[in-house]
C-alpha positions in Angstrom: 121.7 86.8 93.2 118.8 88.8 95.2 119.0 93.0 94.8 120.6 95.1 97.5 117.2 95.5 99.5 115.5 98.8 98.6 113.2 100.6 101.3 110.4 103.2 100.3 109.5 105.6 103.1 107.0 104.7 105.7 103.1 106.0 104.9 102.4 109.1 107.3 99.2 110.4 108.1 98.0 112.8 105.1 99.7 110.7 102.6 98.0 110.0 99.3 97.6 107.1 98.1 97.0 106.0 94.5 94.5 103.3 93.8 95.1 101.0 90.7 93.9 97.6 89.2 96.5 95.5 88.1 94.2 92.6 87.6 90.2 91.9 87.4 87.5 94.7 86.8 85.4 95.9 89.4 81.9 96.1 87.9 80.3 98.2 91.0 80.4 101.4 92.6 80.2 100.5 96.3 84.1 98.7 96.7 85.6 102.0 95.1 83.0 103.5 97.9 84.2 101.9 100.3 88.0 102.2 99.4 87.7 105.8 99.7 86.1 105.8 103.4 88.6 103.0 105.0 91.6 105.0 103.3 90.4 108.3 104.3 89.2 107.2 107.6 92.5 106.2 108.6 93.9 109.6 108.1 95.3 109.2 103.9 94.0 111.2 100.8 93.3 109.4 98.0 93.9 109.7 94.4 92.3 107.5 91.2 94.5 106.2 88.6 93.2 107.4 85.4 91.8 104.0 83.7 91.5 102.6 87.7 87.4 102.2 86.4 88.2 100.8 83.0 86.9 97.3 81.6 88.4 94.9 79.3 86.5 92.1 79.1 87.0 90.8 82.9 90.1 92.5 83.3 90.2 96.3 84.5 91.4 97.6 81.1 94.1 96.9 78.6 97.8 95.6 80.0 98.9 98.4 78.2 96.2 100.8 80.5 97.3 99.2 83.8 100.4 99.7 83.3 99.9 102.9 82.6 98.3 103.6 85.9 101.2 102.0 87.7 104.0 104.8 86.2 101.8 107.6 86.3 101.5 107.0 90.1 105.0 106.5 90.3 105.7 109.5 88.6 103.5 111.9 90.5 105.1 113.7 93.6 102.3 114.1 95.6 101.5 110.0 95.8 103.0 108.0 98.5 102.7 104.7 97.4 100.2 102.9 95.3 97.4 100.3 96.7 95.3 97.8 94.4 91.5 98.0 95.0 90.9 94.1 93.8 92.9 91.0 92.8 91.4 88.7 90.6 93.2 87.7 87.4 95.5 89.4 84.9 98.3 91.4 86.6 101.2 88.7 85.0 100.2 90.1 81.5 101.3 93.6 82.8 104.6 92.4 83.7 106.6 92.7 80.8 105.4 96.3 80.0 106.8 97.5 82.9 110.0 99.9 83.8 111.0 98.3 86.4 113.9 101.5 86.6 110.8 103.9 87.1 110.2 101.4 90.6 113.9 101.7 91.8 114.3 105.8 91.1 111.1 106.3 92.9 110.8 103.6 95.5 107.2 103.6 96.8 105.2 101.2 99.0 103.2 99.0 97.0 100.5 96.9 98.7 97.9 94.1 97.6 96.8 90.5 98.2 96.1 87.6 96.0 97.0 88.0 92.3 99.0 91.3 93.3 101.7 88.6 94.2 102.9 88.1 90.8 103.9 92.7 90.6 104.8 92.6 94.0 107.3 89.3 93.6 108.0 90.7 90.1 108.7 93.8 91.6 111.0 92.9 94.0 112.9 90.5 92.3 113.7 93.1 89.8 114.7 95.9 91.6 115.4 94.7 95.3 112.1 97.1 96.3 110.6 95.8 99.2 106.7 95.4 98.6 103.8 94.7 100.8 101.6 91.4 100.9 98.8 93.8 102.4 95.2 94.1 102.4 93.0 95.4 99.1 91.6 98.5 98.7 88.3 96.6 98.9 89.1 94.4 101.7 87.6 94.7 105.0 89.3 96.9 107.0 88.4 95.8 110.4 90.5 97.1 113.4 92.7 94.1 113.2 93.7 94.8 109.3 94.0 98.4 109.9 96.0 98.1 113.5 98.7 95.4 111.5 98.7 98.1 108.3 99.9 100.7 110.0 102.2 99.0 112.4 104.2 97.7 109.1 103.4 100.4 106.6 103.4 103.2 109.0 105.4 103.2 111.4 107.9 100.3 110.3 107.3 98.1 113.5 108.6 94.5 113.4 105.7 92.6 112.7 104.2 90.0 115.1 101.9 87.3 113.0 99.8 86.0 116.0 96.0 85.0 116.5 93.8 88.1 116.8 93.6 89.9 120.3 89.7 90.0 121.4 90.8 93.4 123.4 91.7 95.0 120.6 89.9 92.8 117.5 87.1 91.7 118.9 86.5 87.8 119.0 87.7 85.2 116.8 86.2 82.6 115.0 87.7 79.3 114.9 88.6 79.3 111.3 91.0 82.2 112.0 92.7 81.5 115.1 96.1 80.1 114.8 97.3 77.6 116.7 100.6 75.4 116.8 101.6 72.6 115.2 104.6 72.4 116.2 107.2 74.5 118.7 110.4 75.9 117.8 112.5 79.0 116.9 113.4 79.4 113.0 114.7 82.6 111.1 114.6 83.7 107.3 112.6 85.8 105.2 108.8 85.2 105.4 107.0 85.6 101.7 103.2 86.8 101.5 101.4 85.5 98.1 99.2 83.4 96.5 100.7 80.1 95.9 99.0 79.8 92.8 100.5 82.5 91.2 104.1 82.0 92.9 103.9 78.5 90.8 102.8 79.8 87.7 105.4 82.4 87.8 108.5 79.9 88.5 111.1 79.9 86.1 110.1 83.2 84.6 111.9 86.7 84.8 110.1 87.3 87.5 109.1 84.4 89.4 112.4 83.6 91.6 110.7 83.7 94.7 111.8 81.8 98.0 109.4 79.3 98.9 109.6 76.6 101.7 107.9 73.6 101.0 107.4 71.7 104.5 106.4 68.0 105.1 105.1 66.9 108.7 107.7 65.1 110.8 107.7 61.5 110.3 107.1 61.8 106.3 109.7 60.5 103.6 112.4 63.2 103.6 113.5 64.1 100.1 114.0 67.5 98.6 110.9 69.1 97.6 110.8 71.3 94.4 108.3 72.2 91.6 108.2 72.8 88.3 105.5 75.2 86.4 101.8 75.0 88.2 102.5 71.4 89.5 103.6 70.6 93.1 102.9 68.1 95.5 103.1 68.0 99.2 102.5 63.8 99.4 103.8 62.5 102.9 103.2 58.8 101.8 105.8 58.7 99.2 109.1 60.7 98.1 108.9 63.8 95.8 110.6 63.9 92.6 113.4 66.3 92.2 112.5 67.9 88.4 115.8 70.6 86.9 116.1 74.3 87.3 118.0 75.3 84.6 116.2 78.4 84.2 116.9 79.7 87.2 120.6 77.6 87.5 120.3 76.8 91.5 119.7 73.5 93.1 117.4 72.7 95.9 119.1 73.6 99.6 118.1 70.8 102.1 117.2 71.5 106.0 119.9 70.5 108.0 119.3 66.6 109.6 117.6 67.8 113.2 114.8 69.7 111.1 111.8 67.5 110.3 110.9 69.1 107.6 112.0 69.2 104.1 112.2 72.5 101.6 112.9 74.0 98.4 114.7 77.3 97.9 115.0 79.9 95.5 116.1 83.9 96.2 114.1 85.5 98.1 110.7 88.2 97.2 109.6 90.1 100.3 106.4 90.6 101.6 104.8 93.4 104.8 105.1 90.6 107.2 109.3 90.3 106.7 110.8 93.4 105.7 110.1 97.5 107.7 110.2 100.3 105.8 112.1 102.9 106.6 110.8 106.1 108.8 
């Protein structure tokens, strides 16, 4: 059964933040450059985990060293929650070093993209700690990423997923407007990650995410699930329904006016479901 949700504080102004890599080395100066100026320029301090710089082999030092970083952030006072400067590869081997007690005694927000899904579903299915599918360190903090950052992360607004505003963003390009496929009201919990790692971690100790597989209306109805990297989203023929007897739940299917059809496990939490707390 999911954790008793568990809210850190809402990032203020002044806050420091402590940078980590969970993942992939950054072999350049300029992102951590850059880090420092987007932070700082939106009011934070900023603070460097001690091996946040170290390389081993293509990964930003040892496991053993990033997970390292991640308590000694957690243990220091003066840091308000802890945000990855890159994804890449790696951060699943520096799940099983982690105390995931040090996480619930000292709830922080905890923010990243791409292969920061498999600590931040991890995480959260460990401890109940709300984390944050947010942007890098070394993303581009344009005034649409830093307007949604701090709505969520700062001042624990409800957030609004919606196509860019060109009053407020500038224009958008057609690749990122959204548009709708189909109409409709629905209501659950809305889970930020990288698909690729949310499979990989399936069946693990820390992979019981909620996912919603969804098929167009008019394709074979049948009840979607996956098993280890390997899922398919086929409208032209039905989709095999493999066991979960590592995680001991069955499939839950839409009710009969829903034309779509879904797999469900407990839910994980991303910055685009959950507010923290003022």
């Amino acid at each position: 059964m999911p954790l008793p949700l568990l809210r850190p504080r809402a990032l203020r102004d002044g806050d420091t933040l402590g940078l980590f890599n969970p993942s992939g080395a950054v072999y350049e100066r300029e992102p951590y450059e850059r880090t420092h100026e987007a932070l700082r320029a939106m009011g934070f301090r900023v603070r460097e985990a001690p091996n946040l710089r170290a390389r081993h082999g293509h990964m930003a030092g040892t496991p053993q060293q990033r997970a390292d970083d991640i308590h000694t952030l957690l243990a220091d006072p003066e840091v308000a929650g802890l945000l990855a400067v890159t994804g890449g590869a790696g951060a699943a081997r520096v799940l099983p070093l982690l105390d995931y007690e040090r996480f619930a005694r000292t709830p922080k927000f905890i923010g990243g993209f791409s292969d920061l899904t498999a600590l931040l579903t991890a995480v959260h299915v460990r401890t109940g700690l709300v984390t944050f599918h947010a942007p890098l360190g070394r993303s581009a903090w344009n005034r649409f990423s830093t307007r949604c950052f701090r709505a969520v992360a700062g001042a624990a607004e409800p957030a609004v997923l919606g196509a860019p505003d060109p009053a407020q963003d500038g224009s958008a390009s057609d690749d990122s407007r959204l548009r709708t496929l189909r109409g409709g009201v629905a209501r659950g919990p809305l889970v930020g990650g990288n698909l690729a790692v949310l499979t990989a971690l399936a069946g693990t100790p820390s992979g019981s995410v909620h996912l919603w597989l969804m098929w167009p209306k008019g394709a074979p109805r049948s009840t979607g699930t996956f098993s280890g990297p390997r899922w398919s989203s086929n409208t032209s023929s039905s989709v095999s329904e493999p066991k979960l007897p590592s995680l001991g739940l069955q499939p839950v299917k839409p009710p009969s006016t829903t034309p779509a059809t879904c797999a469900r496990w407990p839910p994980s939490a991303s910055w685009l479901n959950m507010r923290s707390t003022r």
